[in-house]
Every structure is written in structure tokens, then in C-alpha cells.
C-alpha positions in Angstrom: 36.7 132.8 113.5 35.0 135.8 114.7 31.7 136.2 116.4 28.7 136.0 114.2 26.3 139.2 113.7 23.1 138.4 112.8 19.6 140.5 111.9 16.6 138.6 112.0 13.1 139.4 110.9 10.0 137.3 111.6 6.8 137.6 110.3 3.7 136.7 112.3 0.1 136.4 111.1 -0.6 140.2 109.5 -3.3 141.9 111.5 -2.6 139.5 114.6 -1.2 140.7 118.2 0.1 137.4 119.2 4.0 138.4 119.6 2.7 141.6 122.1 -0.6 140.1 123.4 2.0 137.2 124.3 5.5 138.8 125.3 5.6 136.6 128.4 5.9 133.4 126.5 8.2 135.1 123.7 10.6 136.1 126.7 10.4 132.7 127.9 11.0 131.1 124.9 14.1 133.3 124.5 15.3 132.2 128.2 15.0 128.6 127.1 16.3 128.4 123.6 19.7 130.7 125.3 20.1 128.1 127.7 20.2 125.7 125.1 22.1 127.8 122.6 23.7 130.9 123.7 23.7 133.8 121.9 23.6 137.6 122.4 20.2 139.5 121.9 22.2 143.0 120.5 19.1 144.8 120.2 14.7 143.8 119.4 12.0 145.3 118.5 8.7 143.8 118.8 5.9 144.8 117.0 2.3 143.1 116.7 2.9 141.3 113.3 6.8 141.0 113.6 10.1 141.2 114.8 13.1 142.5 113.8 16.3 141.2 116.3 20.0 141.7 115.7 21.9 138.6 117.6 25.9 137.7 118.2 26.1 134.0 118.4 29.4 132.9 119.6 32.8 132.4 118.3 32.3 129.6 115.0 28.7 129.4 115.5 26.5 130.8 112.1 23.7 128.8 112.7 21.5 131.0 113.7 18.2 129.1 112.5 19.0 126.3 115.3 17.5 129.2 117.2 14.2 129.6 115.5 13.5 126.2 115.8 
């Protein structure tokens, strides 16, 4: 099986700041949850209200919701 693409899009509270008032704990998160369960950041944007990701998990791996968890 080939690696799995993925886009992702999550929405925060509309008219909050809390994904770029709090970047340093998003980040950190990210470190953590990779240790846990690698996959590939491709490319992210993050915006106040949301965020829109494209990942590669690894070779027969889909479950990219593990992730969000």
C-alpha cells in the first residue's frame, strides 16, 4: 500500500484567536502526537478560526483521526 495523502481542515471557535494567540502549544502538540504517531506535515496554514493541513501518514496507515485526538 502506498502512502496516505491527507487534507485536513479544522474549525475553531469563529471570531476567536486561540490557534495564533496559541501557536506554541499547537506546535507542541504536533511534536507530541508525531512522536506518538508519525506522519508528515506536507504543508499548514494557520489562521485565527482554522486550519487547513495537508499530511502523508505512512505506508498502510489511513487513520488520520488517531491524530486529532
Amino acid at each position: 500500500m502506498k502512502e496516505e495523502l491527507t487534507f485536513l481542515r479544522l474549525l475553531a471557535e469563529r471570531k476567536q484567536k486561540l490557534l495564533i494567540e496559541h501557536v506554541d502549544i499547537l506546535r507542541e502538540a504536533f511534536r507530541i502526537v508525531k512522536q506518538a504517531h508519525p506522519f508528515k506535515i506536507d504543508a499548514i496554514v494557520i489562521l485565527p478560526d482554522n486550519l487547513h493541513a495537508i499530511w502523508t501518514l505512512p505506508e498502510n496507515d489511513a487513520d488520520f483521526s488517531l491524530r486529532w485526538r
